[in-house]
C-alpha positions in Angstrom: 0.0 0.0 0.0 1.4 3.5 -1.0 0.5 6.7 0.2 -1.9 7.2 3.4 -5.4 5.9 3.6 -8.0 6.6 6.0 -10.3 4.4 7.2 -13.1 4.5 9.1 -16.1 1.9 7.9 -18.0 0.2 10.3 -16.6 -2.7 12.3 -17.6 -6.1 11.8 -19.6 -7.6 14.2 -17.5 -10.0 16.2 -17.0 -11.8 19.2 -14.7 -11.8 21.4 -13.5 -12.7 24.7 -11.9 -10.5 27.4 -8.1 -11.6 26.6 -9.0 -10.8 22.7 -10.6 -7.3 22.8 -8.0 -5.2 23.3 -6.0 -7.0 20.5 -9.1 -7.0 18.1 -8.9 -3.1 18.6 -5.0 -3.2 17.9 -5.3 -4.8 14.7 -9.0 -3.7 13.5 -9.0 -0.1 15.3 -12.8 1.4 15.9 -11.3 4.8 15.3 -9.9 6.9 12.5 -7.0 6.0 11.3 -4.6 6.5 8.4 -1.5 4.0 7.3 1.7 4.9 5.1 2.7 3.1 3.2 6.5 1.9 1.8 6.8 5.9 -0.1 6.6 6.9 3.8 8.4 5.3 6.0 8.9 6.5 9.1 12.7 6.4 10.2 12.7 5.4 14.0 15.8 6.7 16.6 16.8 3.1 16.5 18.5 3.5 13.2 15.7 1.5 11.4 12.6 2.4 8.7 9.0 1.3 9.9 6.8 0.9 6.8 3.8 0.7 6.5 2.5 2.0 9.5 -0.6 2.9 10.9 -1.8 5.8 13.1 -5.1 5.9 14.9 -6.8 8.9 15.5 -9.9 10.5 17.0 -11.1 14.4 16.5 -13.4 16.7 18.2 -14.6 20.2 17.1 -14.8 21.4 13.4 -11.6 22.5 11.8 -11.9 26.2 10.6 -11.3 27.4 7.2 -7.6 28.7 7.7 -7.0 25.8 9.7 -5.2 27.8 12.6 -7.4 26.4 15.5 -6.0 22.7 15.9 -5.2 21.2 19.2 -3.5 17.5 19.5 -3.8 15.7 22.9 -0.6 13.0 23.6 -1.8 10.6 25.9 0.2 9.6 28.9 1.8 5.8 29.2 -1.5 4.0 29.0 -3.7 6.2 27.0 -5.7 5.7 24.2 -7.2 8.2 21.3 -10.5 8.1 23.0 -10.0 11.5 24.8 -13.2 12.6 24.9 -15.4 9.4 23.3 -16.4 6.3 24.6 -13.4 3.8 24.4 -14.6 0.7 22.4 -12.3 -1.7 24.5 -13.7 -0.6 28.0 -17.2 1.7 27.0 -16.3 4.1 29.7 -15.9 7.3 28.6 -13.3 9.4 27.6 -10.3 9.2 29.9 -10.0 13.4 29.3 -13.7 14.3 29.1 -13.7 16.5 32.0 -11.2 18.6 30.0 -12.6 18.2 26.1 -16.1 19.3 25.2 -18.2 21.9 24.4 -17.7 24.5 27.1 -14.9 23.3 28.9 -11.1 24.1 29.1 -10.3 23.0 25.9 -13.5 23.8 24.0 -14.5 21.8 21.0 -16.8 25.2 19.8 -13.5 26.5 19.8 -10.7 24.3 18.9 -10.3 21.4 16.8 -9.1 18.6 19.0 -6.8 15.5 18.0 -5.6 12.9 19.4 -3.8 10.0 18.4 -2.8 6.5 20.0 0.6 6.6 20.1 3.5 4.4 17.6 4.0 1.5 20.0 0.1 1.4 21.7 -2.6 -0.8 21.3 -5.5 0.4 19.9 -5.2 0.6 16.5 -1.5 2.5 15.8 1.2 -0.1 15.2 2.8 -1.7 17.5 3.8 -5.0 18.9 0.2 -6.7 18.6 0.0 -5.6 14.9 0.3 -7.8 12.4 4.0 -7.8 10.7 3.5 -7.6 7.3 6.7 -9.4 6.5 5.5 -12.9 8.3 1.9 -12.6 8.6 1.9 -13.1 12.6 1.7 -10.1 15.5 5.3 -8.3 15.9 5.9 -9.1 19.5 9.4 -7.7 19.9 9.7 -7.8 16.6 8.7 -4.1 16.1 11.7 -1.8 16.8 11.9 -0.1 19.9 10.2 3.1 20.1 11.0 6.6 21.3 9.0 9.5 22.4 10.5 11.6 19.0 9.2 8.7 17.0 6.3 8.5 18.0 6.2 12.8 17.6 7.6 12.1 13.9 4.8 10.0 13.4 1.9 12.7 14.4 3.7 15.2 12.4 2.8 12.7 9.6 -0.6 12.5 10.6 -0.7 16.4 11.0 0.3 16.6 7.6 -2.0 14.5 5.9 -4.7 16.3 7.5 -3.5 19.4 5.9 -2.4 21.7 9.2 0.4 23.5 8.7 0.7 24.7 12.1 -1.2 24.0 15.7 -2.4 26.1 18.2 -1.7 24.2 20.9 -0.1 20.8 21.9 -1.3 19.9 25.0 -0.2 16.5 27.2 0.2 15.1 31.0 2.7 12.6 31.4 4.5 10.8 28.7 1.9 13.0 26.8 3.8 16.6 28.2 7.2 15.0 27.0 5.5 14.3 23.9 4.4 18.3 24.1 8.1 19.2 24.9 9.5 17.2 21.8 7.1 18.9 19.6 8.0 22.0 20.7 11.6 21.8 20.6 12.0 19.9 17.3 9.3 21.8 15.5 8.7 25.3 16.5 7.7 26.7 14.1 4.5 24.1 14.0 3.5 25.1 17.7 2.4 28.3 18.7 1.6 27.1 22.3 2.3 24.4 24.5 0.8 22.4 28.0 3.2 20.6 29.4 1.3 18.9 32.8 3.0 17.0 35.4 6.0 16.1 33.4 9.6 16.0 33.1 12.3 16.9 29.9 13.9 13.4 30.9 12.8 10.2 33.3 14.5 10.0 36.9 16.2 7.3 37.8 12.9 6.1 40.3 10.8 6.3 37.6 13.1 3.9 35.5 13.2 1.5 38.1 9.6 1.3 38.8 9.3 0.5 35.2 11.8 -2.0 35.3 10.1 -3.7 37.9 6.8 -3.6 35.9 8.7 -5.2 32.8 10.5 -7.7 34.6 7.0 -8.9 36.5 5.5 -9.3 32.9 8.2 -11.3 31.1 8.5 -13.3 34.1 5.0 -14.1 33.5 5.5 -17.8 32.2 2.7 -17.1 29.5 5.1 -14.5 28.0 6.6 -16.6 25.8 9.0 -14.0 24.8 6.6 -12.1 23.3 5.1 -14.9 21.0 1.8 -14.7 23.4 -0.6 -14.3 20.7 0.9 -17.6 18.8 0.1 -19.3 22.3 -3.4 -17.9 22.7 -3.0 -16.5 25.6 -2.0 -13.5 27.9 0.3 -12.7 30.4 -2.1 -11.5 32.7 -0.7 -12.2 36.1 3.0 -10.4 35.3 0.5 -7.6 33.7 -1.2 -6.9 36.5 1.2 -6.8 39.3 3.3 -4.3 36.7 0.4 -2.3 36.9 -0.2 -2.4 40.3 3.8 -1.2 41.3 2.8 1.9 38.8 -0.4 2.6 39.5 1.4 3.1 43.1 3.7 6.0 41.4 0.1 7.6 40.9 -0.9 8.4 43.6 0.0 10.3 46.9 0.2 9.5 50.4 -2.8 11.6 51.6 -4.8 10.3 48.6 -3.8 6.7 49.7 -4.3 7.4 53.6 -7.6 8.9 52.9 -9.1 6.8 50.7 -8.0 3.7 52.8 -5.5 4.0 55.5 -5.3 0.7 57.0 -9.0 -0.1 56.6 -9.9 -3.4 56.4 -11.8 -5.3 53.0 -15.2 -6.4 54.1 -14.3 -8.3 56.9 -14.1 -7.5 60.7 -10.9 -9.2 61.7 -7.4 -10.1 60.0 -7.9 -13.7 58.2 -4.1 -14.4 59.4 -3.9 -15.5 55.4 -2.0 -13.4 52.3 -5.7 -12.5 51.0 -6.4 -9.2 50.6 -7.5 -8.0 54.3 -6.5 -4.6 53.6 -8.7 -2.3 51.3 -5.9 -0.9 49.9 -4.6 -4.5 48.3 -8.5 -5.3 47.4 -7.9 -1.8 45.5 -4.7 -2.3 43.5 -5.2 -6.2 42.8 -8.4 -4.5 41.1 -6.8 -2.3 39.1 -4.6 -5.2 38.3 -6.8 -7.2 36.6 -9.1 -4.7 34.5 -6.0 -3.4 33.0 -5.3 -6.7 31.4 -8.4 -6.6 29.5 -7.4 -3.1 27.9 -3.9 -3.2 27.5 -1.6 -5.4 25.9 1.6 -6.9 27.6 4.2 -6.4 24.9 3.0 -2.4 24.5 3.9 -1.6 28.0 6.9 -3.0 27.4 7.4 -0.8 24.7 6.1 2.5 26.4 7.3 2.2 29.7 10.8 2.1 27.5 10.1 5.1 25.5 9.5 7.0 28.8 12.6 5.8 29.9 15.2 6.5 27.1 13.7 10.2 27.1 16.1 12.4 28.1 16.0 16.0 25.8 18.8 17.8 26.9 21.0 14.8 26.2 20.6 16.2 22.3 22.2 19.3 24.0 25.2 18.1 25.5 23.5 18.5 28.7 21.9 21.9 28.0 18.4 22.1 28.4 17.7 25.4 27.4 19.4 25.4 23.9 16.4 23.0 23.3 14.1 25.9 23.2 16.5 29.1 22.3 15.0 31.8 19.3 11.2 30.0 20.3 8.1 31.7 19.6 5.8 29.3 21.0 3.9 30.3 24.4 3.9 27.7 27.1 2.2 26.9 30.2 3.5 24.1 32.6 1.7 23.3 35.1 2.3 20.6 38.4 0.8 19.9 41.4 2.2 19.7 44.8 1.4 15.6 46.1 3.1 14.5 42.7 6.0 12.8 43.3 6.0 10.6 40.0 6.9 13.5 38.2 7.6 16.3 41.1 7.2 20.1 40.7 10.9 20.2 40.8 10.9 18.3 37.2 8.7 21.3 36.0 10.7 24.1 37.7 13.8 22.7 35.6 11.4 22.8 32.6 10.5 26.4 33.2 14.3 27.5 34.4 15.6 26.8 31.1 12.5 28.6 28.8 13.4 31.2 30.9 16.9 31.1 29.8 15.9 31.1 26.3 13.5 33.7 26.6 10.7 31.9 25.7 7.3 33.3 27.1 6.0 30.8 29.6 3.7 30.5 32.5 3.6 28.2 35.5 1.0 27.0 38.1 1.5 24.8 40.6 -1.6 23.3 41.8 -2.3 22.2 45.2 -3.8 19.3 45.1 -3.6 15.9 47.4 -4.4 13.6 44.3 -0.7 12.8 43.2 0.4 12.3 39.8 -3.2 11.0 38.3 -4.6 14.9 39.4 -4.3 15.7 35.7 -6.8 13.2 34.8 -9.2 14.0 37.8 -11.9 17.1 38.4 -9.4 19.6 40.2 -11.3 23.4 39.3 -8.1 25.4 40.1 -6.4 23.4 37.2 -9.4 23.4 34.7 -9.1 27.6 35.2 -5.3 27.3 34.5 -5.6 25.8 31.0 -8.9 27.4 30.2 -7.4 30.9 30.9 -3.6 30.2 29.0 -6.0 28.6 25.8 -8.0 31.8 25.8 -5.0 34.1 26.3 -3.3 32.2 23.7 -6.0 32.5 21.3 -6.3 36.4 21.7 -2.6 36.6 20.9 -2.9 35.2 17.5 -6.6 36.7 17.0 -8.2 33.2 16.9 -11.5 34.4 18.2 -11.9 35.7 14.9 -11.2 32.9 12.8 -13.3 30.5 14.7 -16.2 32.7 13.4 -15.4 31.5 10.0 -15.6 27.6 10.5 -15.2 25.0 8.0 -15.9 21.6 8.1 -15.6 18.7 10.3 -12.2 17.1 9.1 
């Protein structure tokens, strides 16, 4: 297949089973979605071409005519494109829908949103439970390993071939803010403004090791297989969920933990004297365990936790963070909040320190908030003003108001 083709026709009625879902959506995604072909590859930080490829999208909003008033949304590690619509995996809704909608912070009678899942995912951009088409089977670790700039090289691609020159805004929390940072640093002159939310320019040294525990619990897993799963029919849900469970740890903060459960005990009055779960807390995270099996696939967090990992932009200069952003134009706004300790306020205050030094114009918020790391994702008002207020501030600056009275079409 040559050039990129978007698809969107109705799926197939099919039938699957909990450990098959999330693959089905992998292969088969429910979303938009365009793949280039062998005249595009995409050439990958690991010295290698991957082609074709496939990148799946979902949009919001109605695109105006001079095409000026486009958002994209990077998802964090184990994100999806379904921002602000029902996922097809899970049917809950939107994992940002608090944020993305008419009327709220980032206003879809304003802006015209995209998001993307990212190269590497699993629900419906390439990665390793797409099908290779050199053998016919799923790539396992097959598929190259993937970067946070690859997987920005491939929604520039996607950017393209919807025709935007530039964006308004890239916004992202997460491994979606470093996403945010790469696109602002490697293409400036395609940004005009920037949210970078409870992030870092490069991953500590904790956050690796977390991860490394999480990989190591999966491919310890003895229905791994060394990433020939799928050939086996099967899953490796037990080294899946405890991965999760050590991250989903990172998430969140001590008060939110203490609160929610301190050392409360799970429907029972007394300690069983057994290793079942007696606390709420381990009733809590063995939950979160297993329904992240059904949505996820093994072999992806592999490769994302890893692309987190290897991310480190001031390595591409020699150690100097701010030459990342010197002679910028684009407007940023970082924001943090203060029971993060996944990625603390200190990572943002570097952030901010060096587009200082560069000159860039930026603004910074730190939120207080006793939610930890996942406070991006939850209702927290003081932060819904921040970005509402530096999106409408932003859009004065380049007059957007008045090009969003002269919409086009839904893209």
């Amino acid at each position: 297949m040559t050039g990129p083709v978007d698809s969107n026709e109705p799926e197939v009625s099919i039938k699957h089973d909990d450990d098959h879902l999330a693959l089905h959506e992998a292969q088969s995604p429910s979303s938009l979605s365009v793949t280039f072909g062998p005249d595009k590859p995409l050439h990958l930080d690991a010295g290698v071409q991957l082609s074709p490829f496939t990148i799946a999208y979902e949009t919001y909003g109605t695109l105006n005519d001079d095409r000026s008033n486009a958002i994209i949304i990077c998802h964090a590690l184990t994100g999806d494109q379904y921002a602000a619509s029902p996922s097809p995996v899970t049917g809950k809704t939107g994992w940002w829908s608090t944020m993305i909608g008419s009327g709220k912070p980032i206003d879809t009678d304003r802006y015209f949103v995209i998001c993307s899942n990212v190269l590497g995912g699993c629900s419906g951009s390439t990665g390793p439970a797409s099908i290779n088409p050199e053998t016919g089977k799923a790539y396992g670790l097959d598929l190259p390993v993937i970067t946070i700039p690859d997987m920005v090289r491939a929604q520039t691609m996607l950017i393209d071939h919807l025709g935007i020159e530039k964006l308004f805004s890239v916004v992202g929390g997460s491994m979606g803010g470093m996403q945010a940072i790469q696109w602002a640093s490697e293409y400036p002159e395609r940004v005009n403004s920037a949210v970078l939310i409870a992030t870092a320019a490069h991953h500590s040294s904790q956050n690796i090791a977390f991860y490394e525990v999480g990989r190591q619990a999966v491919m310890a897993d003895p229905d791994w297989h060394g990433g020939r799963y799928y050939d086996h029919d099967t899953t490796p849900r037990k080294g899946l969920s405890v991965a999760r469970m050590a991250a989903h740890v990172t998430y969140m903060s001590e008060q939110s933990l203490q609160s929610k459960f301190g050392r409360n005990l799970q429907n029972r009055a007394e300690k069983t004297f057994s290793f079942d779960a007696d606390f709420q807390i381990e009733s809590y995270l063995r939950h979160q365990g297993m329904t992240f099996v059904d949505r996820f696939d093994a072999n992806s967090y592999l490769y994302v936790t890893r692309a987190m990992d290897y991310y480190d932009l001031s390595a591409d200069y020699n150690g100097q963070l701010a030459k990342a952003f010197m002679g910028t134009k684009t407007r940023f706004c970082v924001v943090s909040f203060t029971s993060d300790w996944h990625f603390p306020t200190t990572a943002s205050r570097t952030i901010v320190h060096a587009l200082n030094a560069a000159g860039a114009s930026v603004s910074f918020v730190e939120i207080d908030s006793d939610k930890g790391h996942d406070a991006f994702l939850l209702e927290e008002p003081e932060f819904f003003d921040a970005i509402n207020g530096f999106l409408k501030s932003a859009a004065r600056n380049m007059n957007l108001d008045e090009a969003a009275g002269n919409q086009g079409t839904q893209t």
